[in-house]
Structures are given as C-alpha cells and as structure tokens.
N, C-alpha and C positions, 0 to 999 in steps of 0.2 A: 504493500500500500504506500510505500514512501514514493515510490516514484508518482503514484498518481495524485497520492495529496501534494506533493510539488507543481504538478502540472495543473491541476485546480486552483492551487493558491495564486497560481501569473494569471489566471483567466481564463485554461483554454475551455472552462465548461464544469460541469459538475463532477464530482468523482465517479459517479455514476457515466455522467458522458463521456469523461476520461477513459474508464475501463473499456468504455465500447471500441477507442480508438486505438487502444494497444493490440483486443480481440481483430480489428480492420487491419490489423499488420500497417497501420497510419504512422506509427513511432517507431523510430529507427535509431541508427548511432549515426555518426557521419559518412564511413563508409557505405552505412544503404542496407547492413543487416535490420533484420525486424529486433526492435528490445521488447522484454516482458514487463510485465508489471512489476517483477519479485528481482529485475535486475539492478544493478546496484544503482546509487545514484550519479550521474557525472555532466553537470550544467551543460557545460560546453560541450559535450559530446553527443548531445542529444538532438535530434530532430523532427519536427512535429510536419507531415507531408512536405518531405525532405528541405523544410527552413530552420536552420537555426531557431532555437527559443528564446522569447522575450527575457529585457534584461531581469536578473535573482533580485531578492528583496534585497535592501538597501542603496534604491538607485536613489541619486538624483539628476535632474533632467531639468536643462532651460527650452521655453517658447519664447518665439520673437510672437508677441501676440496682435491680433490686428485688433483694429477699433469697430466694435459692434459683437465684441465676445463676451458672456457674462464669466467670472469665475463661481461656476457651480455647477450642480449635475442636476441641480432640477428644474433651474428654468428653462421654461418653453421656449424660448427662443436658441438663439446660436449658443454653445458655453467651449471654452477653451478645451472640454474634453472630446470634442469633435475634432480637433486638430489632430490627436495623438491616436493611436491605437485603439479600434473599440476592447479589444481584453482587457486596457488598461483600466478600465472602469470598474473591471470584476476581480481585481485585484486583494489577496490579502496577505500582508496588511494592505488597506488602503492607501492608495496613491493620493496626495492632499496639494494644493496648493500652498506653499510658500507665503502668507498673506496675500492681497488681492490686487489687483488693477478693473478698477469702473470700466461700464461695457463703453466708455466714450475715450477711455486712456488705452496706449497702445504700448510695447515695449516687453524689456527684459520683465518675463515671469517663471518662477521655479516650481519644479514638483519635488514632492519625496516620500516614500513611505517611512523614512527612520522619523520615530518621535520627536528620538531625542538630536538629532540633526536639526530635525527644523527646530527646534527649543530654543538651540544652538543660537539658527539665524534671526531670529525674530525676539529673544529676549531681548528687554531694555538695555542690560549690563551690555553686550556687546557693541551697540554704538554702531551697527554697521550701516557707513553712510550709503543713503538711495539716491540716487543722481536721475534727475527729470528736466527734459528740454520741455520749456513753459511759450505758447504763444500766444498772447494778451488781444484782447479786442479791439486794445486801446495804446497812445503809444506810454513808457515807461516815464517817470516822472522826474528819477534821479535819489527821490531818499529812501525806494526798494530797499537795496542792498542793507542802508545803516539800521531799517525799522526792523529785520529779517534776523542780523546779526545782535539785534540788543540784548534778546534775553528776556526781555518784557511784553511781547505780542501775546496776547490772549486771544483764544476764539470764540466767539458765540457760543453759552451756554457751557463752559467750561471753566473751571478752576483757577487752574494751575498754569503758567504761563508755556511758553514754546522753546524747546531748548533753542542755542542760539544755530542758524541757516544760514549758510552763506549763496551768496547771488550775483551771478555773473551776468552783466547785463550785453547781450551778442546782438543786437539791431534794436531797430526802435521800440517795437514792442515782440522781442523775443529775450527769452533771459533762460541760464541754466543755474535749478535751485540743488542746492547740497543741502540732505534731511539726514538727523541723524538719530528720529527717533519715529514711530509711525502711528501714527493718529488717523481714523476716519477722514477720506477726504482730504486729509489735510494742505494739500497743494491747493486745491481750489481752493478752500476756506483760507487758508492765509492770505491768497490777494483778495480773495472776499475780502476780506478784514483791514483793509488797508485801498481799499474801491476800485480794485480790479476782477473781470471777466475774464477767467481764461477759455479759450476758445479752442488751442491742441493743447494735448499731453500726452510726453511721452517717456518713456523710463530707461534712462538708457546706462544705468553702471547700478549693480547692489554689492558691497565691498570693493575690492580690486575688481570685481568679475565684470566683463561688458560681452555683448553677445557678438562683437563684431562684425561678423559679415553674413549672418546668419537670417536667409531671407526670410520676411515674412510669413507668417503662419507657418515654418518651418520648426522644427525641436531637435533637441541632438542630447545625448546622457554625456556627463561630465564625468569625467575621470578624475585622478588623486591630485593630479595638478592643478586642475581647472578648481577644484577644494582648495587647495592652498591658497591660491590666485583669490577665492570668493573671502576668505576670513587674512588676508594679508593687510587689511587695513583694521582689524578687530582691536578693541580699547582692553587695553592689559587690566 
C-alpha cells in the first residue's frame, strides 16, 4: 500500500483509483517495466503512463500570476489553481498559497505544502521585504516616499501604525514600494491613505527571490538555491 498511498497523496486519484492503475499495468519504472503495488518505493523512478511523477511533498513553486486570478479554490470565477496542474489541487498535504495577490494584482506568487516553510515566509519576525511596481491614477506628489518611510502612517480602521516603506519614485505616476510587513490590501490602502488611486499592481521580488523571466501564467518548482536566494535578505 505504500506505493499507492504515495501516488494518492500527489493526486493521481483515490487509493482505490490508484490500485486500479497498477492492476492496468498504467505504472511503470523508467525503463517501461510494469511496478506493483507491494514494490518498493522510488520517487524518481516511477512512472504514471510513462511520465514522470508530480513533484514529493515539500515543494515549493512560484507563479508569475496574471491579473483576473483569485487566490483560492473556490471561487467561481478564474483562481490561480487553474494555472498549475489539476492533481495539484488533490494534493496531501495541501498545496497552499504563500499569502495572496487580489484578483486585480499580478506578479510573483508562491505555493507550498511545508507548514512550517510557509511559517517560515510569512511570519512577522522575518521581515521578508515584498517588492511591488505601483501605477497611480494620478501623477506623484513628491512627499510619497518621506510619509511611507516615517513610521507613523496609519490605515483606516486600524491601530497600530505601518512599519517604515521605502519608495522609489520611477515616472510621474509610477513608483516601486518596499513592504516589509503584510497587511490586507495594504499597497492600495497606503496610497489610499495619503489620496492616491492605484490603478496596476504588480509584485515583482519577495526576499532576494524575483521570478525573472518567467512568462506569464507560467510556474516553475524552486530548488535549494532558488530557497536561499528567497530568505537571503531575512532579518537575523
């Protein structure tokens, strides 16, 4: 049973279904022999109608996401999990979004099934900065950058002030914001907050990691380096 509860937990079907597809001679090694259910287990050797199988638990994986995707599995409409693999969905552990991108925000977004990975990237203590190209409705004013970096911007209906953002102003009204903390929204509500409309958004670095040339609606699983690369800027 260990092989077919493996091949269950990536998706490919129920263990029930599984069994049916070792009895169809469907599951092979690489060579093209048939494997049993009772053979041992070996990720990479395995074949589900002679493809490689989806990556083992502990992936994670960037989307360059387009704008009109929700992050979730159960709105009706478009959701980021249409991009990726349908077995991804039937995954367990579950495959989880990295925190979110709004269906009107495009850019770098992560998945992962490790808990305590995404813990990792999305606790407070780590600090790890999200990097978003902002373009305003309107043109820029000139004291963005110093109200962003104070320390003291509050948002609608919250507390506690915004850690400090730094903001690079690249055209009249285009700016790139450094976040080093993630709140609801919070790109829009800050120039909310200060009488700007933003109009695109898009997410283009979370720690060192940027998706560079990775087209549109495209995804790719990250490897040990491309980890390093994401936690190289992490607050000690």
């Amino acid at each position: 049973m260990k092989l077919v509860k493996h091949l269950a937990n990536l998706g490919y079907g129920s263990r029930k279904d599984v069994q049916w597809m070792f009895r169809e001679g469907r599951i092979t090694d690489a060579a093209g022999d048939v494997l049993y259910a009772d053979d041992p287990l070996d990720h990479d050797n395995i074949r589900v109608d002679g493809e490689p199988l989806d990556l083992p638990p502990g992936l994670l994986l960037m989307l360059h996401k387009p704008v009109g995707y929700t992050c979730s599995m159960k709105d009706p409409g478009r959701i980021v999990f249409d991009l990726l693999p349908p077995r991804f969905r039937e995954r367990n552990p579950v495959l989880s979004t990295v925190g979110r991108l709004d269906r009107a925000t495009s850019g770098l977004l992560l998945f992962t099934d490790d808990g305590q990975l995404l813990h990792r990237i999305i606790a407070p203590k780590s600090k790890l900065p999200k990097v978003y190209l902002a373009t305003l409705a309107e043109p820029l004013r000139g004291d963005e950058a110093a109200l962003f970096v104070s320390g003291t911007l509050m948002l609608e209906a919250e507390k506690t002030p915004l850690l400090p953002a730094e903001l690079e102003e690249l055209g009249a009204n285009t700016a790139r914001l450094t976040l080093h903390e993630g709140r609801y929204h919070q790109v829009r509500r800050m120039f909310a907050a200060i009488g700007h409309h933003v109009e695109a958004l898009h997410r283009e670095r979370i720690g060192g990691l940027s998706m560079g040339d990775l087209p549109e609606g495209q995804w790719r699983a990250l490897d040990g380096a491309d980890r390093d690369q994401l936690f190289s800027t992490e607050s000690a």
